[in-house]
N, C-alpha and C positions, 0 to 999 in steps of 0.2 A: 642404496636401494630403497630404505624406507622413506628416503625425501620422496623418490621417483615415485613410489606408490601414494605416496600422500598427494603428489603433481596430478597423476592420471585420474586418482579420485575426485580432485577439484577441478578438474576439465567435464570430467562425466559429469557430476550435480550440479551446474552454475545454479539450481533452484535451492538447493539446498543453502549455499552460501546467503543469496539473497534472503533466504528466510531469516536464517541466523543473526543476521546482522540488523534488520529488523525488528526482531525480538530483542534484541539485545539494545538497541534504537530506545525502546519499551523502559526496560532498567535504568538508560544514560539519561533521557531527557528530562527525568523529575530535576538533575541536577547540573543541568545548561543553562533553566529558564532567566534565575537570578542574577546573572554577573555578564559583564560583559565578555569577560572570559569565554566563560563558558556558552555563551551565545555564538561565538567564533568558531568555539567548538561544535557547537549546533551544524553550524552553516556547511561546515567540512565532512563530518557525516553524510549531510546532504548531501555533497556532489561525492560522496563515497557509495549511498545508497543509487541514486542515477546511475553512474558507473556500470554498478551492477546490474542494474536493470536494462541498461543495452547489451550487457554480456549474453542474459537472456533472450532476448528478444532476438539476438544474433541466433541463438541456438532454435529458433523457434521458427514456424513456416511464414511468419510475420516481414513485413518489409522496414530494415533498417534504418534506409532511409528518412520514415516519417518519424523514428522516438530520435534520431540522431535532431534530425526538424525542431523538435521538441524539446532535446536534454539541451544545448546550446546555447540555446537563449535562455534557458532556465537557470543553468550556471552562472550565464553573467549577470542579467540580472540578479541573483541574489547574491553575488561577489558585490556588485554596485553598490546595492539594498544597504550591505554591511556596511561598506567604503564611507557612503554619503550619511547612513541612518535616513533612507530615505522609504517612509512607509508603502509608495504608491510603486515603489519599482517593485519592493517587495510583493505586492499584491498579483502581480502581471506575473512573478517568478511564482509563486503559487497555484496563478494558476492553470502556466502550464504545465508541471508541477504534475497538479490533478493528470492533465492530459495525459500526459507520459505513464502513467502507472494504471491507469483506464487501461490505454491501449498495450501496454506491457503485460494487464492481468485478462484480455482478450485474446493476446499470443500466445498467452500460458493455455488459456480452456482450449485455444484451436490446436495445441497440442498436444493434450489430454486425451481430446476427441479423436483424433487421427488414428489412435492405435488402438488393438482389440487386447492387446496385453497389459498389464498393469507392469511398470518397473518401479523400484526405488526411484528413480527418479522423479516421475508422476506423482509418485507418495510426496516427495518433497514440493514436487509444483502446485501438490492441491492444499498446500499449507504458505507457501508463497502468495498463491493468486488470491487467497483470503487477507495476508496482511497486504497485499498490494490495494485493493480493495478498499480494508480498512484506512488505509493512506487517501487516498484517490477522493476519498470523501472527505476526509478532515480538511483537506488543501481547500475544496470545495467548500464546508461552512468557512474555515477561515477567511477566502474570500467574500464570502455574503454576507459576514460580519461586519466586513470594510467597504463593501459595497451598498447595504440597509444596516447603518447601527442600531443595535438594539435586536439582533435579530436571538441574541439566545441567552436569558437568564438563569440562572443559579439561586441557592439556596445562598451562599457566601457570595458575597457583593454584585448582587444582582443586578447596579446600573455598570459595569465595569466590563468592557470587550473579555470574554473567556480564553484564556489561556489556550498554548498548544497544546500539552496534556489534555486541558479539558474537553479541546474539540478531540481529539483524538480518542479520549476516553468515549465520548458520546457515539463516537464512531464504530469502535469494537462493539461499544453495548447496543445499537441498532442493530449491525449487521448477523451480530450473529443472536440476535428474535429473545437476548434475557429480558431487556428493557430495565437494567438497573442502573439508570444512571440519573443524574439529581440535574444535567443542563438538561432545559428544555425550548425548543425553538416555540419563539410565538409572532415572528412576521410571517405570512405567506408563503416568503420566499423559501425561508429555512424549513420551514414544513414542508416545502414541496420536494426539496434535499430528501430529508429525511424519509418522507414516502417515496424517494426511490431508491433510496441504499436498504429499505424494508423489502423492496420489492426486489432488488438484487441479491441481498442474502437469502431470498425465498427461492429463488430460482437455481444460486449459486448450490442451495442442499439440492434438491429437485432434479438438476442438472447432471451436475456434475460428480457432487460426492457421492449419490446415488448409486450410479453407472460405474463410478472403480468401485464400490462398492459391490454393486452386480456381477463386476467382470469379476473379482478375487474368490468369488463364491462358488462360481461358474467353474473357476481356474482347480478349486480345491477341489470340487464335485468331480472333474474332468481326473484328476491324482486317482482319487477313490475308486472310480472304474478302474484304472487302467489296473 
């Protein structure tokens, strides 16, 4: 009986898992980047993260079809990427990659917005579509790094493409307006990234956290009368 409720539970939050493992993504990757090992291990994540992002996206008012579009060829290109060590397929797996968690963390808001109640699960969505977010954009510099070299220096070895980590760190630190972080884009291009993951995290508070915000305040207020 306690498996069964632990089953029901992971059917009702597919948001919450995705987060989790995510964060957890967070912890694992300082210690992928080195080995090829562990780079293997990187890749399997990967299509463990995907995975779950269609689990979502199933659950959401979203059309399967277009992340299935998306997770497919993202899979095998970066199965290839690994196979061959071939950096250019990698790139093309990245970026749609990006795609896929863009439009995963837009299933999430248009199911956030749908409802006038707040559940746990929404709680876990609006902590999902942020690190989905955060993803969507790292995929994104990582490619315009491959695409314009030189688009983002460091303090530590600043002619040298930046790391997953580091884009990914850059990403967090944009998105959510600390601005502590030591990469800084100076092509164009990366600057133009980065003012729109500024302009995304501005909207994504604005938006969205705002309103479950509103509504839980609302919901308490609404206790208090009755």
């Amino acid at each position: 009986m306690t498996w069964l409720r632990w089953l029901v539970a992971a059917r009702r939050h597919p948001s919450a898992w995705l987060l989790l493992v995510q964060l957890l993504g967070v912890l694992l990757y300082p210690l992928m980047e080195d080995t090829a090992g562990g780079r293997a291990v990187f890749g399997a994540f990967g299509i463990l993260v995907l995975a779950l992002a269609l689990w979502v996206v199933n659950r959401s008012p979203s059309r399967l079809w277009i992340a299935l579009a998306l997770a497919v060829p993202a899979m095998a290109l970066s199965l290839l990427a690994a196979a061959f060590d071939n950096a250019d397929l990698g790139v093309f797996a990245h970026l749609l990659e990006s795609g896929l968690y863009f439009y995963t963390a837009g299933s999430l808001i248009a199911y956030m917005l749908q409802d006038h109640q707040v559940t746990s699960d929404e709680l876990f969505a609006a902590g999902a579509t942020f690190t989905l977010l955060a993803w969507a954009f790292a995929f994104a510099f990582s490619v315009c790094q491959q695409w314009y070299p030189g688009s983002f220096i460091a303090a530590v070895a600043p002619d040298q493409p930046r790391t997953w980590m580091e884009l990914l760190f850059l990403s967090f630190s944009v998105l959510s307006g600390v601005g502590l972080s030591d990469i800084v884009p100076v092509q164009a291009e990366a600057r133009a990234l980065v003012m729109l993951e500024q302009f995304a995290g501005v909207m994504y508070i604005a938006l969205v956290v705002s309103r479950l915000i509103g509504l839980t305040t609302l919901r308490m207020g609404m206790r208090k009368d009755g």
